[in-house]
FIBAVO-789214 format. One line per 3 residues: number of its first residue (from 0); their letters; for each residue x, y, z of C-alpha. Coordinates in Angstrom, 2 decimals. Layout:
BEGIN
NUM	A	X,Y,Z ~ ...
***
This chain:
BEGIN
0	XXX	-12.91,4.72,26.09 ~ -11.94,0.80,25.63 ~ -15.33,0.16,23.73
3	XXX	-15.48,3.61,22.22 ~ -16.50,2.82,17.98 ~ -12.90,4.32,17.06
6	XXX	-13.37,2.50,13.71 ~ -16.85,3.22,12.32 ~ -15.83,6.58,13.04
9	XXX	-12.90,6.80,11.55 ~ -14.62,5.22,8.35 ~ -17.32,7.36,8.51
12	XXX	-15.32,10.86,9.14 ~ -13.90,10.88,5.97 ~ -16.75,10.63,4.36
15	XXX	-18.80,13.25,6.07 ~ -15.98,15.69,5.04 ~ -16.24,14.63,1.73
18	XXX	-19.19,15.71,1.73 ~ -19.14,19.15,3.49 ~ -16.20,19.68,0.61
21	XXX	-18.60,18.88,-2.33 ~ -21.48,21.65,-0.68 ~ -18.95,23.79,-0.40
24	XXX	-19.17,27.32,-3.11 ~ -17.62,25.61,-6.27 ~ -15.93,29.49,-6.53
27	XXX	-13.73,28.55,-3.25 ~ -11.22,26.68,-4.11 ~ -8.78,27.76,-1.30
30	XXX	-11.93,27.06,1.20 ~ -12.15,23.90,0.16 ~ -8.61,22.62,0.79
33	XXX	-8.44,24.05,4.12 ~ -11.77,22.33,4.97 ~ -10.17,19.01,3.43
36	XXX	-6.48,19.71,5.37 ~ -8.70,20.08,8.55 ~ -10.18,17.35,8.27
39	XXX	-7.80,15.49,6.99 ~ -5.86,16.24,10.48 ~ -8.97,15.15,12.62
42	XXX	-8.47,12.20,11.16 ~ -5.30,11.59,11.89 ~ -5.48,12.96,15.27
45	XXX	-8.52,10.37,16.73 ~ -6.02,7.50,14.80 ~ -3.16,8.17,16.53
48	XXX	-5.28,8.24,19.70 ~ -6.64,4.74,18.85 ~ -3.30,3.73,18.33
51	XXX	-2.02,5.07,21.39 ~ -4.80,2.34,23.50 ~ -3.77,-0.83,21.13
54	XXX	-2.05,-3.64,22.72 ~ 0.36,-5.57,21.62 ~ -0.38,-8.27,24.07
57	XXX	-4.07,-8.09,24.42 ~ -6.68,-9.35,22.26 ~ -5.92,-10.34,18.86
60	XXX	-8.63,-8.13,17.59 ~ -9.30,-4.93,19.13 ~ -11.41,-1.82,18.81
63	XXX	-14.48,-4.16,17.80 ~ -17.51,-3.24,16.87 ~ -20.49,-4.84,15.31
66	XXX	-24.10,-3.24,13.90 ~ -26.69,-5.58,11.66 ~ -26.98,-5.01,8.34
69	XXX	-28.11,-7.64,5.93 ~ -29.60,-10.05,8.52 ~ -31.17,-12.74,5.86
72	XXX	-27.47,-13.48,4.95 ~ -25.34,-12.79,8.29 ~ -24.21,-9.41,6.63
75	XXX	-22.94,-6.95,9.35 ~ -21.17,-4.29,10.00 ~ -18.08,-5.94,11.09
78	XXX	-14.75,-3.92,12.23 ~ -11.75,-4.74,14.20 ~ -8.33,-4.55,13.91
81	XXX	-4.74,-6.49,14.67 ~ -1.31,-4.92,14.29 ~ -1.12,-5.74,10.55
84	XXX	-4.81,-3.50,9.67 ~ -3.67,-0.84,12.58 ~ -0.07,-0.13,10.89
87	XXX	-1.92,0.32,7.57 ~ -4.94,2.94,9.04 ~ -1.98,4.84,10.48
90	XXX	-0.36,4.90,6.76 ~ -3.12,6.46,5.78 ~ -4.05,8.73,8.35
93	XXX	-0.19,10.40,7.95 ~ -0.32,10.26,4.16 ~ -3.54,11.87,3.43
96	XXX	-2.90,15.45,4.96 ~ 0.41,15.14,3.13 ~ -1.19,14.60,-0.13
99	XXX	-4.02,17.35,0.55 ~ -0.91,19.72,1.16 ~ 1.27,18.17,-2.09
102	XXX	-2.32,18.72,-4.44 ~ -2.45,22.40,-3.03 ~ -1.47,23.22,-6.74
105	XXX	-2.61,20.20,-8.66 ~ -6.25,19.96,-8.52 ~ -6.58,20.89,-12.04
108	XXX	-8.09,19.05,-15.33 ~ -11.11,18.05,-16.76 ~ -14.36,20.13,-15.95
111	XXX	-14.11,19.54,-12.46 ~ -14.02,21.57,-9.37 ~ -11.21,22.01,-6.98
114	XXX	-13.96,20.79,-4.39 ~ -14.64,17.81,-6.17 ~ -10.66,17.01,-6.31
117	XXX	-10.46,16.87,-2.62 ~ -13.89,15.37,-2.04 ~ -13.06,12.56,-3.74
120	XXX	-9.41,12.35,-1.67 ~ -11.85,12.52,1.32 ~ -13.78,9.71,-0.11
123	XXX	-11.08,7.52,-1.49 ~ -9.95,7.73,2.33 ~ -12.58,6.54,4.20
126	XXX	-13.05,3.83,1.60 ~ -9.50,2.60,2.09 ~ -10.30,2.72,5.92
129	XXX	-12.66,0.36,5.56 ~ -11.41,-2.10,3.79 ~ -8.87,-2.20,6.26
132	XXX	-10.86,-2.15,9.32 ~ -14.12,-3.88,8.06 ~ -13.54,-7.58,9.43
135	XXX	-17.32,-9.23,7.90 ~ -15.68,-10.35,4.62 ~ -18.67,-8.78,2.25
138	XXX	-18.28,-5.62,4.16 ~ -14.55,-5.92,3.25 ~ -15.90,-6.86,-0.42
141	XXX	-17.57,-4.09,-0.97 ~ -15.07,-1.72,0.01 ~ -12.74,-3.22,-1.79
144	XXX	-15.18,-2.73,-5.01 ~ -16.27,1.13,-3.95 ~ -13.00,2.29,-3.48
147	XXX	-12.24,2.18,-6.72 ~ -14.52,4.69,-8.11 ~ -12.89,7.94,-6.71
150	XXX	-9.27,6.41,-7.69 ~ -10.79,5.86,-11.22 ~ -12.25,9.90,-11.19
153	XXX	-8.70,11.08,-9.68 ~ -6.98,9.95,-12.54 ~ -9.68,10.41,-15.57
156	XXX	-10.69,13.96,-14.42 ~ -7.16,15.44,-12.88 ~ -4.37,12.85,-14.92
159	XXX	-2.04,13.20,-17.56 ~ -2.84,13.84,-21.09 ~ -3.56,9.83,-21.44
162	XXX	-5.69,9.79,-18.23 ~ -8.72,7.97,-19.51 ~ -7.05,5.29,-21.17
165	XXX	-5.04,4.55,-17.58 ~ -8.24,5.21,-15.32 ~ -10.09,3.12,-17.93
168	XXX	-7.48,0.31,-17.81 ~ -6.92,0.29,-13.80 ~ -10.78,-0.13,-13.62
171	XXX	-11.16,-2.97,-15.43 ~ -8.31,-4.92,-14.24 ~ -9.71,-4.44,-10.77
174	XXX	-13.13,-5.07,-11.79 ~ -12.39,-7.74,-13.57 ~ -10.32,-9.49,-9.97
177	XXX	-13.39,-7.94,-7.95 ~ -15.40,-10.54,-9.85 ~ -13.59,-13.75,-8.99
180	XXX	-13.56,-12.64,-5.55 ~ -17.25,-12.08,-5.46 ~ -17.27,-15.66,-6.69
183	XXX	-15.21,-16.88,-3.86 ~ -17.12,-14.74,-1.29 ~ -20.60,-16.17,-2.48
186	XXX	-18.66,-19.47,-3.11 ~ -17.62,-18.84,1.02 ~ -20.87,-18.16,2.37
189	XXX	-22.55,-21.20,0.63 ~ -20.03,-23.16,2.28 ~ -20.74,-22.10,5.85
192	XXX	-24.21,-22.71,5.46 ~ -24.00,-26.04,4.52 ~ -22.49,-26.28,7.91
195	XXX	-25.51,-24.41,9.22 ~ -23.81,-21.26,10.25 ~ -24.39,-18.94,6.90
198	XXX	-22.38,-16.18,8.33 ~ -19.75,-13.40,6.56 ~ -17.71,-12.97,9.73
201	XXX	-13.86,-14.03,9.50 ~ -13.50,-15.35,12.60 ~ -16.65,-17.65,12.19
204	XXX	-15.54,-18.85,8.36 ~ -11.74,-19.30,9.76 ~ -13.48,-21.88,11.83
207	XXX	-14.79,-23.56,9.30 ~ -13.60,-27.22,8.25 ~ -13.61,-26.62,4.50
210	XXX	-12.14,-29.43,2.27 ~ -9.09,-29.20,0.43 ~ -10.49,-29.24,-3.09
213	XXX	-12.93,-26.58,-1.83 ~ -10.30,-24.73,-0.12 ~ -8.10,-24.17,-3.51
216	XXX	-11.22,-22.90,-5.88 ~ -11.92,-20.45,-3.17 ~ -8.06,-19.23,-2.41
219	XXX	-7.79,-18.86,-6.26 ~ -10.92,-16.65,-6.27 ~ -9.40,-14.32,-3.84
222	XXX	-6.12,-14.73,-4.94 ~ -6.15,-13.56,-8.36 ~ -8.26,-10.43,-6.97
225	XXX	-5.05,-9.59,-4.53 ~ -2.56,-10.48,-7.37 ~ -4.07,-8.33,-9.34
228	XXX	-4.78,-5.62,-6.70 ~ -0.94,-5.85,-5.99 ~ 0.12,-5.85,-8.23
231	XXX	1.68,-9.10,-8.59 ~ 3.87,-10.00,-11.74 ~ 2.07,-11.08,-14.48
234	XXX	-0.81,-8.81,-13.24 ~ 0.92,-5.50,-12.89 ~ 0.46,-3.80,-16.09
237	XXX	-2.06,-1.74,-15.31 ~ -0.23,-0.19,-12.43 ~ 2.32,1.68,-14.66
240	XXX	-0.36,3.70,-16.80 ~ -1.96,4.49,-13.63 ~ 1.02,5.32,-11.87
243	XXX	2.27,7.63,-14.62 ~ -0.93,9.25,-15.75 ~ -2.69,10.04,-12.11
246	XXX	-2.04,13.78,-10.26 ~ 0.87,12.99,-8.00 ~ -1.47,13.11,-4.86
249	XXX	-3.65,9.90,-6.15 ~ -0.17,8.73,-7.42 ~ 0.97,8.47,-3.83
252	XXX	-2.56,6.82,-2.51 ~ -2.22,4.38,-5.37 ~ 1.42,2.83,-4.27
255	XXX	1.27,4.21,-0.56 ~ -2.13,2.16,0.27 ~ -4.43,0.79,-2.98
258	XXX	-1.69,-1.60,-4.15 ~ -1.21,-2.72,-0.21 ~ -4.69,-3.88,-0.72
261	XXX	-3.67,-6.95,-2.21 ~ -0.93,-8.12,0.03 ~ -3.34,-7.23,3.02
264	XXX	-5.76,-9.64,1.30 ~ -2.96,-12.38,1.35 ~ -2.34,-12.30,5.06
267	XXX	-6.41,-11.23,6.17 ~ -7.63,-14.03,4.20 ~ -6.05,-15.89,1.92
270	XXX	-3.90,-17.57,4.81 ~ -6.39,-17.86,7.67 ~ -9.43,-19.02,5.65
273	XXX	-7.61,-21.48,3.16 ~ -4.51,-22.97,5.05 ~ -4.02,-25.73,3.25
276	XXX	-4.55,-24.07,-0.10 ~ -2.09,-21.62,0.86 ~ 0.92,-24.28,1.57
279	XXX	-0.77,-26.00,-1.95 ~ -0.50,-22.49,-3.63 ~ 2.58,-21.15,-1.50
282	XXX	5.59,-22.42,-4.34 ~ 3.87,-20.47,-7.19 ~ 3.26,-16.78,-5.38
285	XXX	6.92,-17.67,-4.85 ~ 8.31,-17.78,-8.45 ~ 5.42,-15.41,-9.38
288	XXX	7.41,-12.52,-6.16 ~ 10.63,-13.56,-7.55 ~ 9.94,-12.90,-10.97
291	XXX	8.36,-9.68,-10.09 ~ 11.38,-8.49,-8.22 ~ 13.44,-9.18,-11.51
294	XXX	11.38,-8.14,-13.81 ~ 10.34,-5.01,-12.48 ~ 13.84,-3.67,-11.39
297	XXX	14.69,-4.18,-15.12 ~ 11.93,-2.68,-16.40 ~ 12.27,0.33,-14.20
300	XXX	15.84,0.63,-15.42 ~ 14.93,1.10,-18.99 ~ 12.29,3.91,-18.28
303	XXX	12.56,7.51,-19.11 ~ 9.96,8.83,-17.73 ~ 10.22,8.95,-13.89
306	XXX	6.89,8.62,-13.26 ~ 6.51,5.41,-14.67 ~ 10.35,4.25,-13.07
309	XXX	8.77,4.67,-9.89 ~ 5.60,2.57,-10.46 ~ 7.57,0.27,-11.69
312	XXX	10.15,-0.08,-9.06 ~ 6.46,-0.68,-6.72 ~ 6.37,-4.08,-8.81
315	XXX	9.65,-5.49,-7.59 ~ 9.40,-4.30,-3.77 ~ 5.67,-6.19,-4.05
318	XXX	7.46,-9.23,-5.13 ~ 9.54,-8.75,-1.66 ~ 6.45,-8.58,0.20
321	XXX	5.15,-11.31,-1.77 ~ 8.38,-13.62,-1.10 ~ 7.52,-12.62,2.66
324	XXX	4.24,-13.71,2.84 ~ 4.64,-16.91,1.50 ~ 7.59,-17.97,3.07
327	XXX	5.35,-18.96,6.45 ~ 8.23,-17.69,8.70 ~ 7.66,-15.42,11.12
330	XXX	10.75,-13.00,10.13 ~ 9.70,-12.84,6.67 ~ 5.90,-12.42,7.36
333	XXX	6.77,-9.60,10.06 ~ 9.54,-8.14,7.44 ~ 6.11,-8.01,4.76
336	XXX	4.12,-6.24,6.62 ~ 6.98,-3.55,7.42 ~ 7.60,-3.63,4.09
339	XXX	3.94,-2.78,3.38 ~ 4.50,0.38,5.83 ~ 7.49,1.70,4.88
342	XXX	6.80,1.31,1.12 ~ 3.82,3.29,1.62 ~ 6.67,5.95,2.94
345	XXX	9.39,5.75,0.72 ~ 7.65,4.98,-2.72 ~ 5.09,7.81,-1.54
348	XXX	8.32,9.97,-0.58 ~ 9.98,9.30,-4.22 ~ 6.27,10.21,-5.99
351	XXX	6.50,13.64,-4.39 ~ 9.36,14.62,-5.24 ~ 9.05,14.07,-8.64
354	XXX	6.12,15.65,-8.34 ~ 7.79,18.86,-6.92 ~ 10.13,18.41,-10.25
357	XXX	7.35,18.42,-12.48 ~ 5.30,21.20,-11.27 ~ 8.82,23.15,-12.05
360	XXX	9.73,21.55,-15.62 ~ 6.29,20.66,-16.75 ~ 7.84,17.31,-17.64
363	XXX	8.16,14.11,-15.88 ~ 10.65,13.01,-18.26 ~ 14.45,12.34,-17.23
366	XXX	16.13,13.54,-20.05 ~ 14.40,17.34,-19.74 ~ 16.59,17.34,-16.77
369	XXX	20.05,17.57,-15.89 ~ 22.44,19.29,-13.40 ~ 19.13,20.21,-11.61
372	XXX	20.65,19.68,-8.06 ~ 22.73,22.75,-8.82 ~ 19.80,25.22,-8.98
375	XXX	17.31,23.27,-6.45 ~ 19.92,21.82,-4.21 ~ 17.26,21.18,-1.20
378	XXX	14.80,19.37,-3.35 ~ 17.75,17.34,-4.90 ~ 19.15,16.39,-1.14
381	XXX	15.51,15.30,-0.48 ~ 15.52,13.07,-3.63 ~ 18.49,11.45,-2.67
384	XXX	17.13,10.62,0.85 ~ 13.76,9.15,-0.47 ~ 16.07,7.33,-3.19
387	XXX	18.75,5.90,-0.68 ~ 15.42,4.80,0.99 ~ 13.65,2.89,-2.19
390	XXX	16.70,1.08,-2.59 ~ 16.83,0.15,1.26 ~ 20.44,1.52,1.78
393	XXX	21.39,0.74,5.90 ~ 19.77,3.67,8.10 ~ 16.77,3.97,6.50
396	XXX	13.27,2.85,6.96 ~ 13.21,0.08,4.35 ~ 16.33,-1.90,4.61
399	XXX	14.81,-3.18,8.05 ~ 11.87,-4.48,5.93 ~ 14.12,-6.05,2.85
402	XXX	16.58,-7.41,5.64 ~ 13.49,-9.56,7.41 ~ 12.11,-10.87,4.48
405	XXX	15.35,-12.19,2.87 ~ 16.33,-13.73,6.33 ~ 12.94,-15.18,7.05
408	XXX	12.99,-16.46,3.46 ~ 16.21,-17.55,3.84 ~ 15.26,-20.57,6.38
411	XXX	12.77,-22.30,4.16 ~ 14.04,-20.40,0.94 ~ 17.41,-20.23,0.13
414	XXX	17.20,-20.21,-3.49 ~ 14.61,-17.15,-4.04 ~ 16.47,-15.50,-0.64
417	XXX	19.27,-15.05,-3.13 ~ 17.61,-14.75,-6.43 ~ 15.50,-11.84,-4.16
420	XXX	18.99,-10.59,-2.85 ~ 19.76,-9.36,-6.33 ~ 16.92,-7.41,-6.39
423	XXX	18.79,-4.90,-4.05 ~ 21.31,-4.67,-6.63 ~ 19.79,-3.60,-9.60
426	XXX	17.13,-1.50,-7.27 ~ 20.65,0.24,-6.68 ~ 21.40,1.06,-10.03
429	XXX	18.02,2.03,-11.54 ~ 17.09,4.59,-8.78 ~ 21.06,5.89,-8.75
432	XXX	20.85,6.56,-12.29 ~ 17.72,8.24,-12.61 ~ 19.22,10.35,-9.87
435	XXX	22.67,11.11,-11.55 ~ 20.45,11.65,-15.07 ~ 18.14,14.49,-13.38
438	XXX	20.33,15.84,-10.84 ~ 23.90,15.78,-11.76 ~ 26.10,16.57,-14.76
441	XXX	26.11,19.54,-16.77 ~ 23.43,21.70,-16.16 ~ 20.87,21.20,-19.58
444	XXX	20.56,24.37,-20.73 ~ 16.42,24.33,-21.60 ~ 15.54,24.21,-17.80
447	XXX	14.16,26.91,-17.01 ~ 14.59,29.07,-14.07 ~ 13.70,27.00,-11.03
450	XXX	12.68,27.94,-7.32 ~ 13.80,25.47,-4.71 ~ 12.47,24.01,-1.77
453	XXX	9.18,26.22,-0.90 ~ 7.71,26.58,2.36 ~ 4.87,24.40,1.61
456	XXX	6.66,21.51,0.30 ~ 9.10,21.50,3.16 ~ 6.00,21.07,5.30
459	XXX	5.00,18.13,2.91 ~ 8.32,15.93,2.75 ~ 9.65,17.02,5.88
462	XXX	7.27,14.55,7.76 ~ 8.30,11.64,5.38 ~ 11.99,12.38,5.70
465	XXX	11.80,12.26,9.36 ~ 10.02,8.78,9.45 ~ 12.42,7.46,6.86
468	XXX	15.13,7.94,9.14 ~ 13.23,6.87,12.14 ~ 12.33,3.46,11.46
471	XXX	15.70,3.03,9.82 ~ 17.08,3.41,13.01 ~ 14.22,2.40,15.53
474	XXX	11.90,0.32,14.10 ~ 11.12,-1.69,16.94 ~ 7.52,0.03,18.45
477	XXX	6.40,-1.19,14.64 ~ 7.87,-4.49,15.12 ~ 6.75,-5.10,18.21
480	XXX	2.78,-4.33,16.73 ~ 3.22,-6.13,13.57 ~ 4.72,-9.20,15.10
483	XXX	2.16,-11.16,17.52 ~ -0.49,-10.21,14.85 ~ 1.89,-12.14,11.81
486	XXX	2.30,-15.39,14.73 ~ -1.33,-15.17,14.78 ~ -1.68,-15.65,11.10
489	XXX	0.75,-18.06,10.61 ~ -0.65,-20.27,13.56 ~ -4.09,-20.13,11.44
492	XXX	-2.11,-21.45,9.04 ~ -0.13,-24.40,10.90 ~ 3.23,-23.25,10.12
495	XXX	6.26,-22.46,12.35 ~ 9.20,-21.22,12.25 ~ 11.92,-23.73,11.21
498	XXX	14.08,-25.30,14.13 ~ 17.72,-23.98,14.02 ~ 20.23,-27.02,12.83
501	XXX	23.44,-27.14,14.56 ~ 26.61,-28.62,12.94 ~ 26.71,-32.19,13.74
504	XXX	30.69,-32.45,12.69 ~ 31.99,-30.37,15.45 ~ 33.66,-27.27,16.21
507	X	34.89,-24.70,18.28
***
């Protein structure tokens, strides 16, 4: 099965149940989540199988397949992946039946079916596959463009009571970074057939010898597309109305994966195709990370709403995975990408329990809480593990991640290492207090009478909880994927990691 078409199937599954949801009777609602849970589950079974025959040590691409298209232009349909693309399809493939399962309840609003709800989960999913997998850079274009259409009918049809402002506002802002990249990607293919290639495939245009001034219009094309996907401080404003105003299941897709997106886009392409733009271009992503890590751990301290506290505590771990990136050390590029991952886990974690919270109050805001860990004292130990996690206490999944970027950054860095490094402590106090607001104290006295832990949530967080702790403790089969994949990049872009300096004066 070494040449069997793992990825056009696993981009085309989705879909196809997608599909079989929508057909389904629009009077079977429970139908149609077990057919999306199912399928949801085949899914995730042939990825873990495909990630069972990856090696570390083979080919830097793997699982490749290729099928004409658009011949005129050197269109195809392009897939293969490296460690950095396989970590993120199995991100996805664990988080979607989780979200099916979290949504059992949710898939309410609008004039819209149950059916459609999870059709459009379905099809949000294979989209996000393919952008992922798809390695002809249109192909990667256009699911970067398509995939926002059932993330913008998640949150208009099944959001909060300002849904179509947010779902109005995240479409846009990605439209409007869609278009410079279109720019670049036209701007790309021009290029390469002025060298008489005309060709969309990344490892032909990584080949190219494009010149520097060249080189920078293009980066900033795709760039400002990935900032913006991110998102990346100053382009992030978007992500808190979307965050706080989509059902908790596209909540989770929309920090766990979409925003990962963006940072994929910085290591996929932004590096390999546009080295030298990307050293030229390296000191500003830099302030623009640190900033973001600031800035978005203080803005997340002054929320009261959790909903939006969460999205916003998604801008300052970007600017970590930001800081990574550009730091061109192999540490800090390796600690991005695990940051990307466990993220996905712990931000995606935090999202459902609030979401269990809400479902119970009605309310996503912290002050109609209080003392709650006293009547729901499983879903508040639960909270505290996915919050110990966001703020990457030792022993969980994300520290490992935080710890690699600040001592890759460190090296070439030291100044944003530490201005980063303070990131952890206000990351501390914003998602302590929100927990100590909701949870402890005196018990308000308007909450209403509150089941804990139910069987079907248990089945939802349990699998997050357990990989939390996991890769806080034994991250090293992630690592070990991640890593030749990150040398690879940073070899496209002629960097190395910097020579250790011993102490000329002496000593024991």
């Amino acid at each position: 099965m070494s040449n069997f078409a793992f990825l056009p199937l696993l981009t085309v599954l989705p879909l196809v149940g997608a599909l079989v949801v929508a057909l389904l009777p629009r009077d079977n609602d429970k139908l149609a989540k077990q057919v999306a849970l199912g399928w949801s589950l085949v899914v995730l079974a042939v990825t873990l199988v495909m990630a069972g025959r990856y090696k570390a040590d083979g080919d830097r691409f793997q699982f490749v397949s290729s099928y004409e298209w658009i011949p005129r232009f050197g269109i195809r349909f392009d897939f293969g992946v490296d460690g950095i693309a396989l970590v993120m399809l199995v991100l996805i493939a664990i988080l979607m039946p989780v979200v099916v399962l979290a949504s059992w309840h949710d898939a309410v609003g609008g004039k819209r079916t149950v059916g459609t709800f999870f059709a459009l989960m379905l099809a949000l999913e294979s989209c996000m596959i393919g952008v992922f997998a798809a390695t002809d850079v249109f192909l990667f274009y256009v699911f970067f463009e398509v995939m926002l259409v059932p993330m913008y009918f998640l949150i208009a049809s099944y959001g909060g009571s300002r849904r179509q402002y947010a779902a109005v506002k995240f479409f846009l802002y990605s439209l409007v970074g869609g278009l410079f990249m279109l720019a670049a990607v036209i701007g790309l293919y021009v290029v390469s057939s002025g060298e008489g290639v005309g060709t969309f495939s990344f490892e032909k245009l990584a080949a190219l010898d494009i010149d520097e001034t060249t080189q920078r219009w293009l980066f900033l094309g795709f760039f400002i597309a990935f900032a913006i996907k991110a998102p990346l401080f100053p382009f992030h404003t978007w992500l808190p109305d979307a965050g706080g105003q989509a059902p908790i299941g596209a909540a989770v897709l929309l920090v766990g994966v979409l925003d990962k997106v963006g940072t994929y886009g910085f290591l996929r392409y932004c590096l390999p195709l546009f080295p030298e733009a990307s050293t030229f271009f390296a000191p500003v992503a830099i302030v623009l990370s640190v900033i973001g890590i600031i800035y978005g751990a203080l803005l997340a301290m002054g929320q009261s709403d959790m909903k939006r506290l969460v999205a916003y505590t998604s801008v300052a771990h970007f600017g970590f995975i930001g800081l990574g990136v550009f730091a061109f050390t192999s540490q800090a590029g390796t600690g991005a990408v695990l940051y990307m991952v466990n993220h996905g886990l712990s931000t995606g974690a935090l999202f459902l329990v609030v979401g269990f919270l809400v479902a119970r109050r009605g309310s996503s805001a912290v002050a109609d809480f209080g003392g709650a860990g006293k009547v729901i004292p499983w879903i508040s130990g639960a909270f505290l593990i996915v919050g110990l996690s966001s703020l990457s206490l030792p022993g969980t999944n994300a520290f490992v991640s935080e710890f690699l970027v600040l001592l890759g950054s460190f090296t070439r860095l030291p100044v944003a290492a530490v201005i980063a490094a303070v990131g952890m402590i206000l990351a501390a106090l914003y998602i302590l207090l929100m927990y100590q607001r909701t949870m402890h104290g005196q018990l308000n006295p308007d909450l209403p009478k509150m089941k804990d832990l139910s069987r079907r949530e248990a089945f939802v967080i349990a699998p997050m909880l357990i990989l939390i702790i996991a890769l806080g403790f034994y991250p090293k089969p992630v690592i070990d994927v991640i890593n030749p994949a990150v040398q690879a990049t940073l070899s496209d872009v002629g960097k190395t990691d910097p020579a250790p300096t011993a102490n000329s004066g002496g000593g024991k």
